[in-house]
C-alpha positions as CSV (number, residue, x, y, z in Angstrom):
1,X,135.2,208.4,153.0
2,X,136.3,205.8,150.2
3,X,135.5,205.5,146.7
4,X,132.8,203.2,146.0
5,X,133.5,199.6,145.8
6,X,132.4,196.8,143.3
7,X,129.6,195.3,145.7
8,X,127.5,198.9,146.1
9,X,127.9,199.0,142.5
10,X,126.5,195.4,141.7
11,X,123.4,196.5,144.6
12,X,122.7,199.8,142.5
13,X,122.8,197.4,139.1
14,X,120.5,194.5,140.9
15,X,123.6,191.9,140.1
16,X,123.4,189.3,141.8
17,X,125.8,186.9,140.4
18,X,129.8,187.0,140.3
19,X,129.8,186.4,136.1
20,X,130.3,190.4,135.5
21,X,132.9,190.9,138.8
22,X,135.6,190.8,136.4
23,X,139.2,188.4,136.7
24,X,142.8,188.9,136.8
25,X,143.0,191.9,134.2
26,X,140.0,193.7,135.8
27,X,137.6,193.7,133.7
28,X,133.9,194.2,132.9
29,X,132.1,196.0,136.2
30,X,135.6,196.2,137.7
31,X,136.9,198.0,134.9
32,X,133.7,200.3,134.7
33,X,133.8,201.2,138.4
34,X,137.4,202.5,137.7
35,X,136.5,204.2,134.9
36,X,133.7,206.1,136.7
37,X,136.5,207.0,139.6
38,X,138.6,208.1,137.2
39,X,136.1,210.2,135.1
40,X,134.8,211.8,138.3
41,X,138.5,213.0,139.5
42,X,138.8,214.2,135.8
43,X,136.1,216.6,136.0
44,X,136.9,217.9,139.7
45,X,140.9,218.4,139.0
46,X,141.4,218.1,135.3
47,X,143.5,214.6,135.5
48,X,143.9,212.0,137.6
49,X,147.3,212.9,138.9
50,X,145.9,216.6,139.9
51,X,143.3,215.1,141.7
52,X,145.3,212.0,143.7
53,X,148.0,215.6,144.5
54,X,145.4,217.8,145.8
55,X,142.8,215.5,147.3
56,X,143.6,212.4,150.2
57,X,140.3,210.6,149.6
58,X,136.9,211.7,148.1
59,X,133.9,213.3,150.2
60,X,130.9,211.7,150.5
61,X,129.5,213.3,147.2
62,X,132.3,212.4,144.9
63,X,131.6,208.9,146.0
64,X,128.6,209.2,145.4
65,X,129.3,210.6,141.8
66,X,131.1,208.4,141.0
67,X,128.4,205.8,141.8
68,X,126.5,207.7,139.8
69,X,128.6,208.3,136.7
70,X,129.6,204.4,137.1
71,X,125.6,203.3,137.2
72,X,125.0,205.9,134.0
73,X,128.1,203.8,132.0
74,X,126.6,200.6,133.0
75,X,122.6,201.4,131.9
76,X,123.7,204.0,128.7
77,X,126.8,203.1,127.2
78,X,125.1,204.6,124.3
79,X,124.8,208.0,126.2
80,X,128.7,208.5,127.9
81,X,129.7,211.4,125.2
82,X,126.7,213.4,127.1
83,X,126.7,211.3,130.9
84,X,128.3,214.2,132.8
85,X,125.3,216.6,132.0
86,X,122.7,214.4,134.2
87,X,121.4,216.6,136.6
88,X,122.6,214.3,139.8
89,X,125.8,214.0,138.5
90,X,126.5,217.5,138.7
91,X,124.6,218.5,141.5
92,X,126.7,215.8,143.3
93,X,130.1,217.7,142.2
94,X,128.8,221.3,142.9
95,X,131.6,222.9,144.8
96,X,134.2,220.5,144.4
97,X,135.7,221.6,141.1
98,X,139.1,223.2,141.1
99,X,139.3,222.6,137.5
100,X,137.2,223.8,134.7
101,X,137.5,222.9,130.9
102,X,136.6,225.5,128.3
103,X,134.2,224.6,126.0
């Protein structure tokens, strides 16, 4: 499985144009797909690097997270301090964490 990919996010958004498909520095939905990839790795492995060290590619439902987390920033930027309680979101990483922050 692969991590999602900039056209499955612009279907899940309803974008139809290229004005938001970011340029040379990746930005705007580029950027925010990344973001979501990376945030998603962060709660299963506590970093980035942990999770690239301990992981080859993502299963199907930390794809899917991450299409998830990366539809969430997109609709309520407003709302990202408190994204990774939605109820998909974490029902999508059930059983893949090896890493658990202490609150």
């Amino acid at each position: 499985m692969d991590w999602p990919v900039l056209a499955e996010l612009k279907q899940v958004l309803d974008v139809t144009s290229t004005d938001w498909d970011g340029d040379s520095d990746d930005s705007r939905l580029t950027r925010l797909l990344a973001a979501a990839i990376d945030h998603v790795k962060e709660d299963v492995a506590g970093s980035v690097d942990s999770f690239d060290e301990e992981f080859a590619e993502p299963t199907a439902k930390l794809a899917q997270a991450a299409m998830r987390m990366a539809e969430l920033m997109a609709l309520k930027p407003e709302l990202v301090a408190g994204l990774e309680r939605d109820p998909t979101y974490q029902r999508l990483l059930k059983g893949s964490r090896i890493s658990f922050g202490v609150c």
